[in-house]
PDB file of N, CA, C and O in Angstrom:
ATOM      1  N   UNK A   1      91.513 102.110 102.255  1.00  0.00           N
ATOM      2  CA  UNK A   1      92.542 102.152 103.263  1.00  0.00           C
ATOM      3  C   UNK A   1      91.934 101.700 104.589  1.00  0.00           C
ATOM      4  O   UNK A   1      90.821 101.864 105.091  1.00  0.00           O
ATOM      5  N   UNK A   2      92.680 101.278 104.856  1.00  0.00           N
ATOM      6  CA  UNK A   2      92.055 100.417 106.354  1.00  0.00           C
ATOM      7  C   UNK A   2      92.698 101.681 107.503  1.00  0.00           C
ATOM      8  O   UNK A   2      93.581 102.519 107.326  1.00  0.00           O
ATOM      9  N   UNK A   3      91.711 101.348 108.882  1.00  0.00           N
ATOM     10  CA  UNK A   3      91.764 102.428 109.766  1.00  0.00           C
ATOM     11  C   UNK A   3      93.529 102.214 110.911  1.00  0.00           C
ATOM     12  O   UNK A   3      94.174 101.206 111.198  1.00  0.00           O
ATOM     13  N   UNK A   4      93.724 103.617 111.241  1.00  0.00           N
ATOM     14  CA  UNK A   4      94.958 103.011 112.030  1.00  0.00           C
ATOM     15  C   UNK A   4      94.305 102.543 112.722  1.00  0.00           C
ATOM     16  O   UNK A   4      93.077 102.554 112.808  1.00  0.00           O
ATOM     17  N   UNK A   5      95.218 101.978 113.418  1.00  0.00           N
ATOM     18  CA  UNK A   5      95.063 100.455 114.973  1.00  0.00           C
ATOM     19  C   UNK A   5      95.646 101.444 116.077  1.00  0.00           C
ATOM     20  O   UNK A   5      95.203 101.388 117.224  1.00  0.00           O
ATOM     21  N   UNK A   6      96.920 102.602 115.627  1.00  0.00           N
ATOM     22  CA  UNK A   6      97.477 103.440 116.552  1.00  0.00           C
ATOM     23  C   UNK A   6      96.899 104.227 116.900  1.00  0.00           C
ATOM     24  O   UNK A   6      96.254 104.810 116.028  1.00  0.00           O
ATOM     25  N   UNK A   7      96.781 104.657 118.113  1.00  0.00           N
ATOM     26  CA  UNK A   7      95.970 105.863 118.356  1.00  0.00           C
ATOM     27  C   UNK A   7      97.445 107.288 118.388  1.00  0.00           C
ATOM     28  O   UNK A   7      97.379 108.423 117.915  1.00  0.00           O
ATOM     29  N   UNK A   8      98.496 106.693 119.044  1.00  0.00           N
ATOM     30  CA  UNK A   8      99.186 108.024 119.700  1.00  0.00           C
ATOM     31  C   UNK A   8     100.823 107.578 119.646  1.00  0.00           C
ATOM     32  O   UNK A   8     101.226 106.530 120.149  1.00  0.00           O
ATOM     33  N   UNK A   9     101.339 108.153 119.235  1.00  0.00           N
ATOM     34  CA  UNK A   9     103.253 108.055 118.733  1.00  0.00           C
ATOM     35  C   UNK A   9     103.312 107.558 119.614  1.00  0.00           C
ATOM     36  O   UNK A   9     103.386 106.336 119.485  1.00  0.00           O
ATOM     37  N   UNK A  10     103.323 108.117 121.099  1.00  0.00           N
ATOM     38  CA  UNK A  10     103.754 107.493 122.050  1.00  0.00           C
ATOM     39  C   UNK A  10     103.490 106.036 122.071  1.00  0.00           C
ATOM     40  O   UNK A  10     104.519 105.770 122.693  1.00  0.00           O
ATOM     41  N   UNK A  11     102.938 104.877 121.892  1.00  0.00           N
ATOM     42  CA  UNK A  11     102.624 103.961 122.588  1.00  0.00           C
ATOM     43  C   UNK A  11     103.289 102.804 120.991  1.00  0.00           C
ATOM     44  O   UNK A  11     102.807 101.680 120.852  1.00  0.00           O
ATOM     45  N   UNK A  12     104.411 103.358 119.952  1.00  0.00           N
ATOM     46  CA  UNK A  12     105.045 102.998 119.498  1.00  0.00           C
ATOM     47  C   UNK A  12     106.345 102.640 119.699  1.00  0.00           C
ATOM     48  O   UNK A  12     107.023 103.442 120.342  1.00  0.00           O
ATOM     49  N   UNK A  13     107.036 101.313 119.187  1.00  0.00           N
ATOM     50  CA  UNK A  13     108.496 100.983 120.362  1.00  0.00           C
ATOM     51  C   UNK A  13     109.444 101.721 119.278  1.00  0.00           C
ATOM     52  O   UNK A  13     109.057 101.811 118.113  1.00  0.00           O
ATOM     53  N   UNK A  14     110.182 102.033 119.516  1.00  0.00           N
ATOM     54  CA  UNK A  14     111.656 103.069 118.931  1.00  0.00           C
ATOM     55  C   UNK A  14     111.637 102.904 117.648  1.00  0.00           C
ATOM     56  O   UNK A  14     111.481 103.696 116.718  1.00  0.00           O
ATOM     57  N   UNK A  15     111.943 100.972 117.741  1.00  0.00           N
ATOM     58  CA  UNK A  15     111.625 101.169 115.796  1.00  0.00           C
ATOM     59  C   UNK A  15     110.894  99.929 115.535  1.00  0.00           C
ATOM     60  O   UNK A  15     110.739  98.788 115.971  1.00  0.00           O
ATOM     61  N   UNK A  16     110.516 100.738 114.587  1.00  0.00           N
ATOM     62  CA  UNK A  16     109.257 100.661 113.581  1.00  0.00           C
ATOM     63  C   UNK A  16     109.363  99.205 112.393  1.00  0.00           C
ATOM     64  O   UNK A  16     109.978  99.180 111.328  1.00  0.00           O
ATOM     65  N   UNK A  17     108.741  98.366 112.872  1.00  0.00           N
ATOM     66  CA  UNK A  17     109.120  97.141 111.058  1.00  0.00           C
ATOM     67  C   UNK A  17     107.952  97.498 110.533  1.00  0.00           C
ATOM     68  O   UNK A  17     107.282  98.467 110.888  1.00  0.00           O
ATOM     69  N   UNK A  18     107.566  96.357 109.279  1.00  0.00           N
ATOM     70  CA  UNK A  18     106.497  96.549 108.720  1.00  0.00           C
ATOM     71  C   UNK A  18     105.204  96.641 108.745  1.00  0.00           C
ATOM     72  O   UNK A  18     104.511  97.378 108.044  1.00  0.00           O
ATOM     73  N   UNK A  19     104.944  96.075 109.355  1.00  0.00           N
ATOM     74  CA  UNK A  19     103.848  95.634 110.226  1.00  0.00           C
ATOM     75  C   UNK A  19     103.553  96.508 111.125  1.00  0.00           C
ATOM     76  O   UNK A  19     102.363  96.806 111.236  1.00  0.00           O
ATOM     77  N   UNK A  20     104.396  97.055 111.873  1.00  0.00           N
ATOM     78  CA  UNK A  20     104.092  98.309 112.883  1.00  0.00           C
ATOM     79  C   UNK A  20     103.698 100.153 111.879  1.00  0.00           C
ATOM     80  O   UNK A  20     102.994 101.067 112.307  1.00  0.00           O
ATOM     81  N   UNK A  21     104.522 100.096 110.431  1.00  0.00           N
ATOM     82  CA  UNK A  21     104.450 101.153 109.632  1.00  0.00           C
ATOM     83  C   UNK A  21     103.212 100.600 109.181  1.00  0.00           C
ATOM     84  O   UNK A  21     102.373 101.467 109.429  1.00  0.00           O
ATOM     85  N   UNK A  22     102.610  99.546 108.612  1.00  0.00           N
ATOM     86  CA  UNK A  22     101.314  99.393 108.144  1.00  0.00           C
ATOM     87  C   UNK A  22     100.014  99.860 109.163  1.00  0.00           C
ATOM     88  O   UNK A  22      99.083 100.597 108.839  1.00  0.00           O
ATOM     89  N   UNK A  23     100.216  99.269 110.362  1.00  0.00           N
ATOM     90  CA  UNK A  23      99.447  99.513 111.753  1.00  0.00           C
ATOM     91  C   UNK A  23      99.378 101.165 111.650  1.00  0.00           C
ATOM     92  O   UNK A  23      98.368 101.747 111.254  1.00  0.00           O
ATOM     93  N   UNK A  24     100.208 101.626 111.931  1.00  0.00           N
ATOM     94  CA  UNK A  24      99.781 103.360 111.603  1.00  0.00           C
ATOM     95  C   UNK A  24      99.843 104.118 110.632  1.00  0.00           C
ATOM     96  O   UNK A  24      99.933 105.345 110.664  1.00  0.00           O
ATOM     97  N   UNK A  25      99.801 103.480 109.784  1.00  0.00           N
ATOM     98  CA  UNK A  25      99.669 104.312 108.242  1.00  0.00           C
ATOM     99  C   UNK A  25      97.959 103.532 107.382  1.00  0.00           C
ATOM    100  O   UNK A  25      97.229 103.869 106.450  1.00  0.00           O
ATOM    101  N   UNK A  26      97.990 102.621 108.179  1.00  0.00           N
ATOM    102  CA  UNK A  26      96.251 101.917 108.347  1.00  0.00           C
ATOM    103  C   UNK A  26      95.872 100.980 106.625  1.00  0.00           C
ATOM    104  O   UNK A  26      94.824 100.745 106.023  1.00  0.00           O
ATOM    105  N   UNK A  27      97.600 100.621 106.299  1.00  0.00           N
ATOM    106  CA  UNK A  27      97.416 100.105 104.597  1.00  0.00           C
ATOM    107  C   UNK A  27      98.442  98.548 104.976  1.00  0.00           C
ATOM    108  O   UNK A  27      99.075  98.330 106.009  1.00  0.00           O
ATOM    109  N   UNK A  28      98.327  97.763 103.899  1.00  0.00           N
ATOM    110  CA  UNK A  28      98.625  96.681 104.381  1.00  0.00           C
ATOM    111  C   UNK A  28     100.188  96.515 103.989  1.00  0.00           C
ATOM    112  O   UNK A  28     100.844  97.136 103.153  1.00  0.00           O
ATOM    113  N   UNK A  29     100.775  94.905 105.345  1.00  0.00           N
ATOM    114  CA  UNK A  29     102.017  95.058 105.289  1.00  0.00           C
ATOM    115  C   UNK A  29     102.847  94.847 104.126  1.00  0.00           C
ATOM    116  O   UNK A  29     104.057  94.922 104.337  1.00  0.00           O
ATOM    117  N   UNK A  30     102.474  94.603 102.958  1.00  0.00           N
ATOM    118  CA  UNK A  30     103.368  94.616 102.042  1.00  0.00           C
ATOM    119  C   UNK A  30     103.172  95.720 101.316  1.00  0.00           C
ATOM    120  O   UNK A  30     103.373  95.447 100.133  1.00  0.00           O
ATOM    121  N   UNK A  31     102.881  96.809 101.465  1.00  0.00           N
ATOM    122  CA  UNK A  31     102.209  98.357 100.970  1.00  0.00           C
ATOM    123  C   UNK A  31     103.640  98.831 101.542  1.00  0.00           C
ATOM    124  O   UNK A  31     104.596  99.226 100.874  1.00  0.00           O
ATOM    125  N   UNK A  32     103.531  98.662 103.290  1.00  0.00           N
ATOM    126  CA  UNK A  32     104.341  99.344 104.434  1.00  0.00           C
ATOM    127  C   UNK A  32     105.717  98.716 103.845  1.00  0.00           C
ATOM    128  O   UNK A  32     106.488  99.649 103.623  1.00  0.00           O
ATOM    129  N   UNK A  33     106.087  97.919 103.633  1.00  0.00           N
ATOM    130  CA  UNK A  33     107.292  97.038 102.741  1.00  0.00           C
ATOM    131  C   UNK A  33     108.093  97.555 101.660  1.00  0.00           C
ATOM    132  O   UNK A  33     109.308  97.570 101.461  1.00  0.00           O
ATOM    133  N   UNK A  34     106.558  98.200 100.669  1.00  0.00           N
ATOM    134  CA  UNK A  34     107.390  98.534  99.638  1.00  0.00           C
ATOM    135  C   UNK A  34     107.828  99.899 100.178  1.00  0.00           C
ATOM    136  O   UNK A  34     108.990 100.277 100.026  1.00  0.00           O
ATOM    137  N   UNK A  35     106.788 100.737 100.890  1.00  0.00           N
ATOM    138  CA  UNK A  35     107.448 101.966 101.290  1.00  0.00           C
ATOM    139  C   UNK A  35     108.988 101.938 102.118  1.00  0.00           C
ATOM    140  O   UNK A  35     109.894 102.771 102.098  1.00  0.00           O
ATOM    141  N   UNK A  36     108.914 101.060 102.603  1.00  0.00           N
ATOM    142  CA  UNK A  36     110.282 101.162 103.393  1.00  0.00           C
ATOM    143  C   UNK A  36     111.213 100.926 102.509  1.00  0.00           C
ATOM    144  O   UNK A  36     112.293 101.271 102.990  1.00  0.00           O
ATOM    145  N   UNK A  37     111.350 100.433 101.264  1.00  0.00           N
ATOM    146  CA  UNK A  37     112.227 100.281 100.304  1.00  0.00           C
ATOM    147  C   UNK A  37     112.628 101.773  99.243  1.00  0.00           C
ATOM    148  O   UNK A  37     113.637 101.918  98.552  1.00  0.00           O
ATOM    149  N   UNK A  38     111.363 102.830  99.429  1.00  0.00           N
ATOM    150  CA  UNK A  38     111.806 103.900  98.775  1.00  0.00           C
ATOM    151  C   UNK A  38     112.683 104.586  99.013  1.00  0.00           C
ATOM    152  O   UNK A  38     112.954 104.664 100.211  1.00  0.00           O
ATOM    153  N   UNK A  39     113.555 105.412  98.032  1.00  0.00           N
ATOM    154  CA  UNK A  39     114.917 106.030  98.518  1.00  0.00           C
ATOM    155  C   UNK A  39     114.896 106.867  99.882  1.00  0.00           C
ATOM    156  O   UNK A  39     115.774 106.815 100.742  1.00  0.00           O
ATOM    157  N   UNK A  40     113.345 107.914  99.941  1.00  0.00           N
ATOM    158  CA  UNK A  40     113.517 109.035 100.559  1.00  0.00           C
ATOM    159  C   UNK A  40     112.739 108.666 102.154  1.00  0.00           C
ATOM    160  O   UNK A  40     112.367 109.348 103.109  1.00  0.00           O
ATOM    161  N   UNK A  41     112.746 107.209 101.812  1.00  0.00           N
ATOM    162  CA  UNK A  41     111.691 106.556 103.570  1.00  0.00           C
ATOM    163  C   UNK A  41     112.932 106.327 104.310  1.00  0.00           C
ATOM    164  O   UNK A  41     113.928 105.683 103.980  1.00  0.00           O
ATOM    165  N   UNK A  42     112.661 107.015 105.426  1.00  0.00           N
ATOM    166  CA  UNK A  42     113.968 107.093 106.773  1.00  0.00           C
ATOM    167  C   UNK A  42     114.358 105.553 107.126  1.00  0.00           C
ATOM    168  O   UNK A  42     114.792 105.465 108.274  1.00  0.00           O
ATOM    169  N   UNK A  43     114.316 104.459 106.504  1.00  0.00           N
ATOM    170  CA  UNK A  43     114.794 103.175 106.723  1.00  0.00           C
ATOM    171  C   UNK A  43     116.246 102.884 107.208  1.00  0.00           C
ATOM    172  O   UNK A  43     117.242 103.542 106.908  1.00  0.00           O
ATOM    173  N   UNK A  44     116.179 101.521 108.200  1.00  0.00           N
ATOM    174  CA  UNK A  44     117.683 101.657 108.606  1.00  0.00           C
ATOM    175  C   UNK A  44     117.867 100.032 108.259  1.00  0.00           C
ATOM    176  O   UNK A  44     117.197  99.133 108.767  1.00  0.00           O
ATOM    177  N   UNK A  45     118.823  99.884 107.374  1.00  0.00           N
ATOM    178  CA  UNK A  45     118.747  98.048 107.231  1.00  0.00           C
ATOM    179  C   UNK A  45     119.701  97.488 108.528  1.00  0.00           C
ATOM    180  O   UNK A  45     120.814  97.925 108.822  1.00  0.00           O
ATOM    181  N   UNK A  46     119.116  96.633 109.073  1.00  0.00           N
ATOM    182  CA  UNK A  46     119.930  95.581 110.589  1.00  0.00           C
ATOM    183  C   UNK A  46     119.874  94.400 109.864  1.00  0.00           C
ATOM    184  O   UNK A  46     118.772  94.063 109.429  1.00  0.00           O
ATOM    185  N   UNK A  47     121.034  93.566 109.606  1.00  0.00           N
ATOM    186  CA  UNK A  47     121.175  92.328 108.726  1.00  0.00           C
ATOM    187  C   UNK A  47     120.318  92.488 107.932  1.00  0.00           C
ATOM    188  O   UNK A  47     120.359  93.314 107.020  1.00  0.00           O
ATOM    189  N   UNK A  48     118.818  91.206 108.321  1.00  0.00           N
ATOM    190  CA  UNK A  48     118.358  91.588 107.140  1.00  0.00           C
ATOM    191  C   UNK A  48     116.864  91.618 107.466  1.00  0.00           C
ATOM    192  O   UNK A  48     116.050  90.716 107.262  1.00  0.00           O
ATOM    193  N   UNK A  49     116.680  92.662 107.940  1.00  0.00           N
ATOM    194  CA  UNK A  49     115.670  93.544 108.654  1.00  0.00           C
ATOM    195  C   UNK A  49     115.884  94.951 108.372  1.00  0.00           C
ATOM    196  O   UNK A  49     116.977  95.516 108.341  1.00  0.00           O
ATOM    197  N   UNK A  50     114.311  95.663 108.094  1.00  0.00           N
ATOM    198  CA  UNK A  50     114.289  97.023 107.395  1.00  0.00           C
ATOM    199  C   UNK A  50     113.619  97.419 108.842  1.00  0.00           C
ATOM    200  O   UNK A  50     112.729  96.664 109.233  1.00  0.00           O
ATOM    201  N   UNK A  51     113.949  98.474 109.622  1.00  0.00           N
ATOM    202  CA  UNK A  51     113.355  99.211 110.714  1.00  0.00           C
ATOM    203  C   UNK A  51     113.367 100.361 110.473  1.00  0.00           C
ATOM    204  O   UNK A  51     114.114 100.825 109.612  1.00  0.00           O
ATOM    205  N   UNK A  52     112.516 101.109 111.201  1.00  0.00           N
ATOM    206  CA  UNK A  52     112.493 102.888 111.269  1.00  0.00           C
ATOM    207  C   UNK A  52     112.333 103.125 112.510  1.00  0.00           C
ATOM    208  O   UNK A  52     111.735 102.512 113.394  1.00  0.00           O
ATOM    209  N   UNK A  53     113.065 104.304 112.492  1.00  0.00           N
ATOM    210  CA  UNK A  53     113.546 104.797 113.964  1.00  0.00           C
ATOM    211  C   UNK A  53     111.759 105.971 114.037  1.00  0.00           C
ATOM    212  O   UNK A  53     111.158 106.684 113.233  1.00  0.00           O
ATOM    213  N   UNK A  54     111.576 105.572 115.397  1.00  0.00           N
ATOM    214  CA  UNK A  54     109.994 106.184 115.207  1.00  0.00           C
ATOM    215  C   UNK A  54     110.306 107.919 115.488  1.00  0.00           C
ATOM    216  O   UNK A  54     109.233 108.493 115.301  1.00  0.00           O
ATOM    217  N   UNK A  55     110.878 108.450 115.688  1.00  0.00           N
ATOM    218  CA  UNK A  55     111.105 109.773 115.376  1.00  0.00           C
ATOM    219  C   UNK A  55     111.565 110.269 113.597  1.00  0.00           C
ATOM    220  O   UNK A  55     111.226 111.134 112.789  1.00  0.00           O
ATOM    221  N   UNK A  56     112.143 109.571 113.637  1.00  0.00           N
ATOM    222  CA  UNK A  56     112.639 109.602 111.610  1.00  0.00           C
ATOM    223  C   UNK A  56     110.887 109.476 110.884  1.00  0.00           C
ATOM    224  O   UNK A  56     110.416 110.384 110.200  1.00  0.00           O
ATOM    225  N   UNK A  57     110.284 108.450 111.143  1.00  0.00           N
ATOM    226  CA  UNK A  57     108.561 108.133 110.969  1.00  0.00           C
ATOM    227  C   UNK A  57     107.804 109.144 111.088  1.00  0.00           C
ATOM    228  O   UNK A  57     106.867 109.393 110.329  1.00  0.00           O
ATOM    229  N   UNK A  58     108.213 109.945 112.238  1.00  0.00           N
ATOM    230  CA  UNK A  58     107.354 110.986 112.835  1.00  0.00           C
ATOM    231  C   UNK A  58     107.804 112.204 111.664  1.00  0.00           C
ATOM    232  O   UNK A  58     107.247 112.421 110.588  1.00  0.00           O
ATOM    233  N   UNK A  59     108.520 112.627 112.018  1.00  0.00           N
ATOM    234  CA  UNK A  59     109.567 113.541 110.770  1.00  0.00           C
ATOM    235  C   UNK A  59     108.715 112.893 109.345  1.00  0.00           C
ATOM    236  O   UNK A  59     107.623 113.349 109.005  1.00  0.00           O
ATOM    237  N   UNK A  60     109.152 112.185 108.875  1.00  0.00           N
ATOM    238  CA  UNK A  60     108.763 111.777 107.451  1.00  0.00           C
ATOM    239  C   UNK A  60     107.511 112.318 106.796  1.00  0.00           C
ATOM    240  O   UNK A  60     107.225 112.808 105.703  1.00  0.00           O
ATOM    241  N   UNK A  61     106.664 111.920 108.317  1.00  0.00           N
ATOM    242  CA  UNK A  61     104.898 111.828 108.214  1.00  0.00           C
ATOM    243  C   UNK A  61     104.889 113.459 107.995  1.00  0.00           C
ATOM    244  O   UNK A  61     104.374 114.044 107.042  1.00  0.00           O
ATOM    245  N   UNK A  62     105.526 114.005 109.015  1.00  0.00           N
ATOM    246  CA  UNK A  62     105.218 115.766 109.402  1.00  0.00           C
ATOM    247  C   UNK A  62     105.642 116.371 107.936  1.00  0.00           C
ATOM    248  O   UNK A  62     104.948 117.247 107.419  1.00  0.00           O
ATOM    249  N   UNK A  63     106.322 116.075 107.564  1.00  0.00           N
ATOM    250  CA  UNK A  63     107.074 116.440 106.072  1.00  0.00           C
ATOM    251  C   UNK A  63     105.957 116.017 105.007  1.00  0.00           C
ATOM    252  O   UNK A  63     105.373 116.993 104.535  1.00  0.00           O
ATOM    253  N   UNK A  64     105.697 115.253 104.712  1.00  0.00           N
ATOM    254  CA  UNK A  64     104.560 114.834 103.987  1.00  0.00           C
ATOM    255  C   UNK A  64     103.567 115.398 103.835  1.00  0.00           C
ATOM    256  O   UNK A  64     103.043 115.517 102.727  1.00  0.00           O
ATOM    257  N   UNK A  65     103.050 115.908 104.996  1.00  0.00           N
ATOM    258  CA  UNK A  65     101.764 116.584 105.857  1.00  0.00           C
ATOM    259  C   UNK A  65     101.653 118.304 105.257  1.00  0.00           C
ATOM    260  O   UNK A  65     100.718 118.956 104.794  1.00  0.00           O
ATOM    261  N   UNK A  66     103.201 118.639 105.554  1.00  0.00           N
ATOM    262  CA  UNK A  66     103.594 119.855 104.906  1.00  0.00           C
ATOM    263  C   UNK A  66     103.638 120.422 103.644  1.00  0.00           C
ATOM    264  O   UNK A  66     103.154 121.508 103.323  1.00  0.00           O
ATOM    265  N   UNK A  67     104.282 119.584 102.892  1.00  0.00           N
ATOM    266  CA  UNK A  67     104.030 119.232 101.655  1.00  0.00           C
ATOM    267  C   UNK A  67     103.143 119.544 101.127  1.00  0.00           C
ATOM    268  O   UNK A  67     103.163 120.312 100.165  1.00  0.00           O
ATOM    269  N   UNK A  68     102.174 119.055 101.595  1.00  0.00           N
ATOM    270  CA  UNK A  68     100.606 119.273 101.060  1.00  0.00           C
ATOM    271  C   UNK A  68     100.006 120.188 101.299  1.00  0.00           C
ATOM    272  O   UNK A  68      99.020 120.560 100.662  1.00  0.00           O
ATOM    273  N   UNK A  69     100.613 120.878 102.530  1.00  0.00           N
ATOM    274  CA  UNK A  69     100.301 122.104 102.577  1.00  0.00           C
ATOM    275  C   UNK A  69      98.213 122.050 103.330  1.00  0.00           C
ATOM    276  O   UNK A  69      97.286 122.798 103.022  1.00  0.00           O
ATOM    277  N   UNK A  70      98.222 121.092 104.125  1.00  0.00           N
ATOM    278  CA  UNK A  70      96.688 121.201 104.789  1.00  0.00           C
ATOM    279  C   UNK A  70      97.081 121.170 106.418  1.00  0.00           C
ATOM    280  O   UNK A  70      96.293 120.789 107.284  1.00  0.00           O
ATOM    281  N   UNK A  71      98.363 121.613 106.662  1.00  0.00           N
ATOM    282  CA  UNK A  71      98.250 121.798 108.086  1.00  0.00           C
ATOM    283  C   UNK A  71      97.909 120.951 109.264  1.00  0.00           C
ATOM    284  O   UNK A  71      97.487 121.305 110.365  1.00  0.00           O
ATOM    285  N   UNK A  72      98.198 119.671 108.777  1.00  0.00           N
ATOM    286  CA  UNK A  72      98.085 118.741 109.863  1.00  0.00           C
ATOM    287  C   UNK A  72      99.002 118.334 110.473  1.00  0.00           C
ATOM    288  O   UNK A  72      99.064 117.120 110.664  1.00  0.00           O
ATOM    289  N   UNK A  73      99.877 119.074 110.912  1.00  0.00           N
ATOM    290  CA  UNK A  73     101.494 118.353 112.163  1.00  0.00           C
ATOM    291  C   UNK A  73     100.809 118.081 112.584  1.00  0.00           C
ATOM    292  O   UNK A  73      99.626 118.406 112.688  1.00  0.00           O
ATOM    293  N   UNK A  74     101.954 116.792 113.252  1.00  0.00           N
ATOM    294  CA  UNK A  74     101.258 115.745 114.204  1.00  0.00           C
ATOM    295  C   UNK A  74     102.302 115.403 115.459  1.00  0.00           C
ATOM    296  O   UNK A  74     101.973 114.605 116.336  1.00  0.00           O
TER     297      UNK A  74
END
């Protein structure tokens, strides 16, 4: 897995394409691609463009995090 490029939510724009979900999830953009295609990934289709609203991202991640149960909110 390659390292994030993001350091901090904040300095992410509202929404999220592929390339920006690969950038902080630190895996490559057609990885970030297929994830945005899974049922339960907060995706919003605009024509024909897949975006994520970076709070839905944030949510997703925190849920994930939980899940697992190691206590890393973020």
């Amino acid at each position: 897995m390659k390292e994030s490029i993001v350091k901090s939510y904040e300095e992410l724009p509202l929404f999220l394409n592929a390339q920006a979900v690969a950038n902080v999830l630190g895996v490559s953009p057609s990885s970030a691609y297929e994830l945005m295609h899974e049922k339960d990934f907060p995706s919003l289709r605009i024509g024909n463009r897949l975006v994520v609203p970076k709070e839905h991202f944030r949510n997703w991640v925190d849920t994930r995090l939980r899940k697992r149960g190691d206590g890393y909110g973020l």
